[in-house]
ROKOL-634219 format. One record per residue (C-alpha): residue in one letter; x, y, z. Coordinates in Angstrom, 3 decimals. Layout:
<nodes>
   code         px         py         pz
      a          X          Y          Z
...
</nodes>
This chain:
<nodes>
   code         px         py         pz
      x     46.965    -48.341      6.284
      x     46.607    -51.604      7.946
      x     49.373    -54.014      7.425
      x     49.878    -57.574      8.445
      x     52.924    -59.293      9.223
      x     54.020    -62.941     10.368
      x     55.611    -63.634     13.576
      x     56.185    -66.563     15.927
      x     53.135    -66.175     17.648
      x     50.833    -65.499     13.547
      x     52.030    -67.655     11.412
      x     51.609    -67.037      7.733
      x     48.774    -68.999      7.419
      x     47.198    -66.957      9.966
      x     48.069    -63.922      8.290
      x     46.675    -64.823      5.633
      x     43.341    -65.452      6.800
      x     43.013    -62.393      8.425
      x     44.257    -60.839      5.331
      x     41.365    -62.439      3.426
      x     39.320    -61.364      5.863
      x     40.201    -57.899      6.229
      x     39.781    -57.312      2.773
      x     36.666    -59.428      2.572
      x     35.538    -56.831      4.943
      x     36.666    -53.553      3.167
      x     34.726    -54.926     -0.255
      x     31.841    -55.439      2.109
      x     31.494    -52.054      3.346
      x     32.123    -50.340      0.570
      x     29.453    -52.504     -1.420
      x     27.145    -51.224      1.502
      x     28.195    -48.043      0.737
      x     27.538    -47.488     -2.976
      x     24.097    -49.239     -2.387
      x     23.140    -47.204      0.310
      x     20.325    -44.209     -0.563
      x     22.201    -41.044     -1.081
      x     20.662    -38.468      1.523
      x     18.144    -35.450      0.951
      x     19.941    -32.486      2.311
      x     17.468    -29.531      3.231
      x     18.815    -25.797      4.575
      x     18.205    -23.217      6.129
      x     19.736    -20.383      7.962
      x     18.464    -19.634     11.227
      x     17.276    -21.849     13.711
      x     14.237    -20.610     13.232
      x     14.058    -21.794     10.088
      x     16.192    -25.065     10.568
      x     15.196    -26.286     14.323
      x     11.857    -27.670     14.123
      x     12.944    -30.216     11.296
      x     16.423    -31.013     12.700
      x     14.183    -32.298     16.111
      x     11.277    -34.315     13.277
      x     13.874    -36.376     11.992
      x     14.534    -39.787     13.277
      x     17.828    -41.046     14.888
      x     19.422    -37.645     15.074
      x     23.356    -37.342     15.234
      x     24.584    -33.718     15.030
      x     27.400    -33.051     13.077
      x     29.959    -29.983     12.944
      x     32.267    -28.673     10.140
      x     33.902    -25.777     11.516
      x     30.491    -23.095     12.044
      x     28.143    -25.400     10.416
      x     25.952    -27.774     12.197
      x     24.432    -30.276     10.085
      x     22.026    -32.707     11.665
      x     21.953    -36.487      9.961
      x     18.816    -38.773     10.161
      x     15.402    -40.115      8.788
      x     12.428    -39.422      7.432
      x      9.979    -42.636      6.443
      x     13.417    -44.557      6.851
      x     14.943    -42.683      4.180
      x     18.486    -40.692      5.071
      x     17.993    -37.160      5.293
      x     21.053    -34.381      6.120
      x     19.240    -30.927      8.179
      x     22.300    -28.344      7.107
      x     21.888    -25.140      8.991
      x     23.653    -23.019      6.486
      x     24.394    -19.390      8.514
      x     23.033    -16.482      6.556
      x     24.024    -14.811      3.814
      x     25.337    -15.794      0.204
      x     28.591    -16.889      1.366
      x     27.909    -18.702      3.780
      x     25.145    -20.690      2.228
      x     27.193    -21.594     -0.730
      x     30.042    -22.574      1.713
      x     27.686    -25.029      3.515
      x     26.565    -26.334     -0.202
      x     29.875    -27.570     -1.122
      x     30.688    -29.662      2.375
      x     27.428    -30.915      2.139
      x     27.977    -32.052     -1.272
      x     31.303    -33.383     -0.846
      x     30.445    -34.927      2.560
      x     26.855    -36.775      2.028
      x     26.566    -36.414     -2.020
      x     23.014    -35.999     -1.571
      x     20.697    -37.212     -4.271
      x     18.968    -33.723     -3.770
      x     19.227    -29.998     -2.187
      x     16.152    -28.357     -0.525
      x     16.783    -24.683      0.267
      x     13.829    -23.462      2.549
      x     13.407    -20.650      5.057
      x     11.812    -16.983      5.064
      x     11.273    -14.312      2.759
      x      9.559    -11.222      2.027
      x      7.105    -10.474     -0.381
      x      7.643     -8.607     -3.757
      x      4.198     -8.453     -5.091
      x      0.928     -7.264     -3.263
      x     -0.809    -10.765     -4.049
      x      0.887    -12.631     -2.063
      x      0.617    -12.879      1.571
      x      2.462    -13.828      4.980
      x      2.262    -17.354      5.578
      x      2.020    -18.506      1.651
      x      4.707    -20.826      0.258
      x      6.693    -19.855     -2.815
      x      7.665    -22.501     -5.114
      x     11.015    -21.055     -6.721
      x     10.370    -22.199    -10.045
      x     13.849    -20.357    -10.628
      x     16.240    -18.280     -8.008
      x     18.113    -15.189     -9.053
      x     20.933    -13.233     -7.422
      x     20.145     -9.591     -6.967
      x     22.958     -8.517     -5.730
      x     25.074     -8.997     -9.185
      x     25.073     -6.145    -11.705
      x     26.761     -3.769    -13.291
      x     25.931      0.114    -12.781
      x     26.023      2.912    -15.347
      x     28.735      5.758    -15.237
      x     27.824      8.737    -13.100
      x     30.258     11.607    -12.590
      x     31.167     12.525     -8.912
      x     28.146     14.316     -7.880
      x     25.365     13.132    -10.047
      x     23.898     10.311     -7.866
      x     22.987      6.951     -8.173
      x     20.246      5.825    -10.760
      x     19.393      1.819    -10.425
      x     17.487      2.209    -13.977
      x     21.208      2.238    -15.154
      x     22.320     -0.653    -13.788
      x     22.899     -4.196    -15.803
      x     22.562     -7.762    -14.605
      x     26.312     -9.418    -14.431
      x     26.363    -13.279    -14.876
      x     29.677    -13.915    -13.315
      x     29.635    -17.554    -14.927
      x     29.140    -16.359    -18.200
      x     32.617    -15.186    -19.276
      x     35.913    -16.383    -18.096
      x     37.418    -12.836    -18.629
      x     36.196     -9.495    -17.012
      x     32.701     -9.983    -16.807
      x     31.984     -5.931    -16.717
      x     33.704     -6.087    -20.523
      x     31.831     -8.400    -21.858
      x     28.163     -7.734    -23.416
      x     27.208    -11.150    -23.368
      x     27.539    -11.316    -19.562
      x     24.988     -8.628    -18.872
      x     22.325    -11.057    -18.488
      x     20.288    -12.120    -15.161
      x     21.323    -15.935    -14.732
      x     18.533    -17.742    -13.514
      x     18.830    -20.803    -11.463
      x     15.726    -23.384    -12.461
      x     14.397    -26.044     -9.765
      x     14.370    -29.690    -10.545
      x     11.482    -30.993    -12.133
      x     10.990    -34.069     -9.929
      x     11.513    -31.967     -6.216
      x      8.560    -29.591     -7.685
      x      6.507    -32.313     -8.374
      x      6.870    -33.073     -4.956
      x      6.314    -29.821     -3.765
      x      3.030    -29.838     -6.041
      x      1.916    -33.246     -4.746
      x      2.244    -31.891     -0.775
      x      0.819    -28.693     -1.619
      x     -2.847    -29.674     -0.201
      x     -1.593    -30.344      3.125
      x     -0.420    -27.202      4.071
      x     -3.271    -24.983      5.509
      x     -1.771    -21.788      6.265
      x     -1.864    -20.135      3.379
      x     -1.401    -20.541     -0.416
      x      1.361    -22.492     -2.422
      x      1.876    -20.505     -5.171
      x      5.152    -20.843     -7.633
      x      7.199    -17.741     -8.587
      x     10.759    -16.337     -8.587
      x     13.260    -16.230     -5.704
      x     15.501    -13.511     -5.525
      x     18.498    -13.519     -2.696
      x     21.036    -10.671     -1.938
      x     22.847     -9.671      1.007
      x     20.512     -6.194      0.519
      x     17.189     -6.113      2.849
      x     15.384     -4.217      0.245
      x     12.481     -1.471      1.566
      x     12.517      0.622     -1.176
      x      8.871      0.156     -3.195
      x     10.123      1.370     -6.459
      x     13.351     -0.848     -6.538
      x     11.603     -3.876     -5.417
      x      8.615     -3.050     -8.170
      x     11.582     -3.093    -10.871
      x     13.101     -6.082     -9.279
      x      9.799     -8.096    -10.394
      x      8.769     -5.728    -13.511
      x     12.370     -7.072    -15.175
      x     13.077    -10.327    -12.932
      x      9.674    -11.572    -12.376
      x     10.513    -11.761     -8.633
      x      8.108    -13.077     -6.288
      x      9.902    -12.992     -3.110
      x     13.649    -11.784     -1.641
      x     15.777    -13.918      0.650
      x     19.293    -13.875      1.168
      x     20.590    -17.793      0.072
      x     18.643    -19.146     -2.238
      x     20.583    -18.321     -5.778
      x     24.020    -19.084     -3.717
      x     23.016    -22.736     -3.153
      x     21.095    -23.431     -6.455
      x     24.663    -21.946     -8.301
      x     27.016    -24.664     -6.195
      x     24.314    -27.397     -6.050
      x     24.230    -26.579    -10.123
      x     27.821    -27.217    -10.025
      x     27.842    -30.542     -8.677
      x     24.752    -31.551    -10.921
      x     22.556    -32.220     -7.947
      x     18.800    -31.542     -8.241
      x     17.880    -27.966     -6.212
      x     14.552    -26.163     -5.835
      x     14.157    -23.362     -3.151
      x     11.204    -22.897     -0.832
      x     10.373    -19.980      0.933
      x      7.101    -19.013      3.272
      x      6.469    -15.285      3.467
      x      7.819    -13.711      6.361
      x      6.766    -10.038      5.748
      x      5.544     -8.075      2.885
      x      6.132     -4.300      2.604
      x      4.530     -4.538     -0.924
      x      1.142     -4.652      0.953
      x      2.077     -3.790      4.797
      x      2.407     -7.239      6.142
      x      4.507     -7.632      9.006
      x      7.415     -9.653     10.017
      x      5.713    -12.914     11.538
      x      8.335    -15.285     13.294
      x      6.256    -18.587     13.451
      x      6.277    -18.337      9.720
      x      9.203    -20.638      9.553
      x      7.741    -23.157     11.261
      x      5.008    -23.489      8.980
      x      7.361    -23.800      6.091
      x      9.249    -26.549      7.640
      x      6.187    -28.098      8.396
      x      5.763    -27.974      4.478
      x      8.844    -29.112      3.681
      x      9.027    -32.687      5.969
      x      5.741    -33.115      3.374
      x      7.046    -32.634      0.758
      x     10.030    -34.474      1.252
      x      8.175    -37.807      2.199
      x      6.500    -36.869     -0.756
      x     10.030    -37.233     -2.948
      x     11.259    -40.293     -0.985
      x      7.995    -41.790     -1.613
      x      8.832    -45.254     -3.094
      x     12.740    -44.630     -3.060
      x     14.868    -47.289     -1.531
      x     15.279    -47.094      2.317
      x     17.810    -47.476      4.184
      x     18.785    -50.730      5.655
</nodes>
């Protein structure tokens, strides 16, 4: 707090004026402030997922909150926030909440790699996650000491379904699925003939902290999920950005696919980040800019 006092050498009438001014000053920037555009955040993990668009925006200022890096700048004038997010579920929703506490973005683009679920799609297409899940929540069957695991036992768990012990309650056992904002996939939609790579196609997102190899478990992953692709973020952030009520759709190129032998590719996530600065001029496209 700033306070003012008079003395021989500021009289009161001084004072005074620089009180009015002071506060004249503090209305002023916080006008500037509320009228300012809020900022499109976009994530990813790994700096190969994250790098190329932190160095495409304009005016870059790096930014660190604690082991996040988030990179603030412009695209087409407007303000957008480059989160690196670390990997993993945690970490991604950790990097969610500062960045929606710290830039209140007016939207959340979670992008990266992914491997394939199904056989038709291929390393180097884009998926479109129409909705994210989170694989890694369920609720397995009892087996006696000795007997094994069986995954056809095993029950969804929507941890935000029941304030009491989720595992008790039968209306819990149910896959919660995260849906993308209507107006960031008609962006996606309106930039998807500028990519060249592959195909844009629009599916389901799954994310765990599981790398998943096994063919049958992945097949019942999309037979009851309708999974297109597995990541490891994805449902994290579209939970927390749900939470603060700001608009979310995940992205994800196709890094690998053991559903049809595809290998790991690195240079895949440049191509999706490639993607994504279109489709985000695409969103900001007639938006105020900032001044």
């Amino acid at each position: 707090m700033i306070t003012l006092r008079a003395s021989a050498d500021k009289p009161a009438s001084f004072v005074a004026r620089a009180a009015a001014a002071l506060l004249a000053c503090v209305l002023l920037t916080a006008c500037v402030a509320r009228d300012a555009p809020r900022p499109i955040v976009v994530q990813g993990a790994m700096d190969v997922e994250i790098r190329k668009l932190a160095g495409a925006i304009q005016d870059a200022t790096e930014e660190r909150v604690s082991g996040w890096t988030f990179w603030r700048g412009t695209i087409d004038g407007y303000p957008v926030v480059i989160s690196k997010t670390l990997k993993g579920m945690e970490n991604a929703a950790a990097a969610t909440a500062i960045a929606a506490e710290r830039y209140h973005p007016i939207a959340i683009i979670n992008q990266g790699t992914a491997g394939g679920h199904v056989a038709e799609v291929h390393v180097y297409d884009i998926v479109l996650g129409t909705h994210a899940v989170n694989l890694g929540s369920f609720k397995t069957g009892y087996r006696a000491g000795g007997r094994g695991s069986d995954m056809a036992e095993w029950n969804p768990l929507d941890l935000m379904r029941s304030d009491g012990s989720a595992a008790q309650d039968p209306n819990a056992r149910t896959m919660r699925r995260f849906a993308a904002d209507e107006g960031l996939l008609a962006a996606a939609r309106l930039a998807r003939g500028l990519y060249k790579k592959g195909r844009v196609v629009e599916g389901v997102i799954g994310s765990s902290e599981v790398w998943n190899s096994e063919i049958d478990r992945i097949q019942r992953f999309h037979d009851l999920y309708g999974t297109t692709a597995e990541e490891m973020e994805a449902a994290s952030s579209a939970q927390i950005a749900g939470l603060f009520q700001i608009p979310f759709l995940g992205i994800r190129v196709v890094s690998n696919n053991i559903m049809n032998g595809e290998a790991y590719d690195t240079r895949t996530g440049e191509a999706c980040q490639d993607y994504v600065y279109d489709v985000v001029k695409a969103y900001v496209e007639g938006k105020p800019k900032s001044r």
